[in-house]
C-alpha positions as CSV (number, residue, x, y, z in Angstrom):
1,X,0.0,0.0,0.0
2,X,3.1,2.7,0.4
3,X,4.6,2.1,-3.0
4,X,6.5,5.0,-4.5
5,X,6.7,6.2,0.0
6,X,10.4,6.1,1.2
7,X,10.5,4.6,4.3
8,X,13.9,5.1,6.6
9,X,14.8,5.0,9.8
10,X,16.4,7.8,12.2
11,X,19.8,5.8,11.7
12,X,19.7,6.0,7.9
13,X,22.5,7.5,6.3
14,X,19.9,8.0,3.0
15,X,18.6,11.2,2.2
16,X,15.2,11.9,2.0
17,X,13.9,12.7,-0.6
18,X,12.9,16.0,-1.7
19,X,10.1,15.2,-4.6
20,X,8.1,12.8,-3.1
21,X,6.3,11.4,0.1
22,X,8.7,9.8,2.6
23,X,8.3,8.0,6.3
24,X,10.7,8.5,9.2
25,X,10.3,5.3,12.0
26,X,12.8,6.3,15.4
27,X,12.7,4.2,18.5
28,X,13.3,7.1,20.7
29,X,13.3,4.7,23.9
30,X,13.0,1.2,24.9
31,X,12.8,-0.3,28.6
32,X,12.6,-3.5,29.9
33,X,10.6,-4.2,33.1
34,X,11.2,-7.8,33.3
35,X,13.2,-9.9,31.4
36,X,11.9,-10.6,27.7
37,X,9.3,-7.7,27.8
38,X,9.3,-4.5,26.3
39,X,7.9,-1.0,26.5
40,X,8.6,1.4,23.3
41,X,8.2,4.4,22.5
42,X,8.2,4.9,18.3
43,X,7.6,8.0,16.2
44,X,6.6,8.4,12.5
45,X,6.9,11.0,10.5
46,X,5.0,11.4,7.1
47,X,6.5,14.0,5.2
48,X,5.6,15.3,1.9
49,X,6.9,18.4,-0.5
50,X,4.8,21.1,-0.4
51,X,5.9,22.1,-4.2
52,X,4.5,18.8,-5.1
53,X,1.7,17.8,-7.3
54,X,-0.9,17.6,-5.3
55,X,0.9,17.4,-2.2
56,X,-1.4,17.4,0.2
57,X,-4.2,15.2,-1.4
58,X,-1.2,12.6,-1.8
59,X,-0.1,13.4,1.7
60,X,-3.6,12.6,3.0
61,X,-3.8,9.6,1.1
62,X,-0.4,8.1,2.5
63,X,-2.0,9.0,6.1
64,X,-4.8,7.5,5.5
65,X,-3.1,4.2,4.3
66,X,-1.0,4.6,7.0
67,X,-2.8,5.1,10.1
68,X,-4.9,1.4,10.1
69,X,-0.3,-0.3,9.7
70,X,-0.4,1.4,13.5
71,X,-3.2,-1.5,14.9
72,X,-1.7,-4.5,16.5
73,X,-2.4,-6.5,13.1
74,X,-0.9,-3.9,11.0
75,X,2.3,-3.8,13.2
76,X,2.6,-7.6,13.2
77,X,2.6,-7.8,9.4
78,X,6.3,-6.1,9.7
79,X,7.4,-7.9,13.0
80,X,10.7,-9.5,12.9
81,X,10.0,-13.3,13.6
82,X,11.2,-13.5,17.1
83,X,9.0,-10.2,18.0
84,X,5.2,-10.3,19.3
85,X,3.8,-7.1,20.0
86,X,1.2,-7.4,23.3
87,X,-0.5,-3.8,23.0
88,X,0.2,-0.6,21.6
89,X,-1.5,2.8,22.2
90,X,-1.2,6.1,20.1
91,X,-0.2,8.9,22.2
92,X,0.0,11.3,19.1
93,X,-1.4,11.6,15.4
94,X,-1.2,15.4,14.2
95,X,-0.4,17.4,10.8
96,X,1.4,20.2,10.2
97,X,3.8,22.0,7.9
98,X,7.3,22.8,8.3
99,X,10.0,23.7,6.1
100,X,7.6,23.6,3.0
101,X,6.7,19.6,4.1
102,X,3.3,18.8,4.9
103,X,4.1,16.5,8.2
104,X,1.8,13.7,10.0
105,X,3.5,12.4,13.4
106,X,2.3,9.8,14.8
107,X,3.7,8.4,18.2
108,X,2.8,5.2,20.2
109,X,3.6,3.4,22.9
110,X,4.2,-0.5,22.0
111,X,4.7,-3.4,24.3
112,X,6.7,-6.3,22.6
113,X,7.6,-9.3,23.8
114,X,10.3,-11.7,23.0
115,X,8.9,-15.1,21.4
């Protein structure tokens, strides 16, 4: 569903690019309460040119497609094998504009568990 939508991670070296729609994921924190068990905190970031065609229809569009990946089911279709996620909750979904991007962050809180 996010063809032709860049998807990198904090710690990509890539650039982003500047005519199209991209996604930022960041871990921003992890802990550990008891051994196996995990609580973290993950951002996106849709960001989309301004100067585009149709920039903001496309950038709603890619939000849209990208808000039901956030559900426990959606989450699981990109876990790595050994991951199970046991709840999440979104703490943040907004839009703005910034630096002539149209911007969607969304952040949540996910508990994973080690399987």
């Amino acid at each position: 569903d996010l063809d032709g939508v860049a998807i990198h991670t904090r710690s990509d070296d890539k650039e982003i690019p500047g005519d199209q729609p991209a996604i930022v994921i960041s871990c921003d924190s992890a802990e550990s309460p008891v051994a196996g068990l995990y609580r973290a905190t993950v951002q996106l970031v849709l960001s989309t040119p301004c100067l585009m065609a149709d920039g903001l229809e496309t950038h709603h569009s890619v939000a849209a497609i990208l808000r039901p990946l956030l559900s426990l089911t959606g989450l699981a279709t990109y876990s790595p094998g050994h991951l199970a996620y046991s709840g999440r909750h979104l703490t943040q979904w907004s839009e703005s504009r910034e630096d002539d991007r149209w911007l969607t962050t969304a952040e949540l809180v996910i508990g994973v568990r080690e399987i």
